[in-house]
C-alpha positions in Angstrom: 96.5 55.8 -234.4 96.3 52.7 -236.8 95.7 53.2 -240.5 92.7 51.2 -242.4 93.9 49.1 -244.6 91.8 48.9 -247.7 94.1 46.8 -249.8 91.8 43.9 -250.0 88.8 45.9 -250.0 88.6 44.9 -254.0 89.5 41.3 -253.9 86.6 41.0 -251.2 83.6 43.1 -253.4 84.7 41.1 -256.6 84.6 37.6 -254.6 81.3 39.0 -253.2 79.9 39.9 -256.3 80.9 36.8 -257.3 79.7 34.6 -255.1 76.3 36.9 -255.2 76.3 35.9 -259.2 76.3 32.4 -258.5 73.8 32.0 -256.2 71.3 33.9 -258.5 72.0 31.7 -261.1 71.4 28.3 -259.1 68.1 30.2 -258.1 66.9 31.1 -261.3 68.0 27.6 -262.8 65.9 25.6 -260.1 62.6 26.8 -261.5 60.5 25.1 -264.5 60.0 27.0 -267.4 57.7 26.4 -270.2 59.3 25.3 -273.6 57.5 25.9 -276.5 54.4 28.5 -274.9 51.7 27.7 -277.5 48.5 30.5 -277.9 45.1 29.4 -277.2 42.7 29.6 -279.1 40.0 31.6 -276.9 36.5 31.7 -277.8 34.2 34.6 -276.6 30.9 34.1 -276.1 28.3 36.1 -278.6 26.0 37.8 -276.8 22.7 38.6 -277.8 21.8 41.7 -277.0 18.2 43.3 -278.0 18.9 45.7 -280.4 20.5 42.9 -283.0 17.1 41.7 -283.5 15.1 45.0 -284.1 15.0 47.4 -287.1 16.1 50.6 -285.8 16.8 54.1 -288.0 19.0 56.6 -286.6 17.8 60.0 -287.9 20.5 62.6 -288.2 19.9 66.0 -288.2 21.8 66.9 -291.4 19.8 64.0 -292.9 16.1 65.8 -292.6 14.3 67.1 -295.4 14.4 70.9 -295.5 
């Protein structure tokens, strides 16, 4: 019965991993990145809601005359 020879079994996982880095980086180097991202300034809305434009007086109850 034949032995398996593993001897090259290193010098073909480094060329793979190897060959597996380079085509990631060619990937990764194909796409368009931004350069200088710059914030926007976003502005919300105000929204009126009814109780801005009424007096209202929250009672507590530790606030009540005795």
């Amino acid at each position: 019965m034949p032995q398996l020879d593993t001897s090259t079994w290193l010098t073909m996982i480094l060329s793979m991993f190897l060959t597996l880095f380079i085509i990631l980086q060619l990937k990764i180097s194909k796409h368009n990145f931004y350069y200088n991202p710059e914030l926007m300034a976003t502005k919300t809305p105000k929204q009126n809601t009814p109780w801005e434009t009424k007096w209202t007086k929250t009672y507590l109850p530790l606030s009540l005359p005795l």
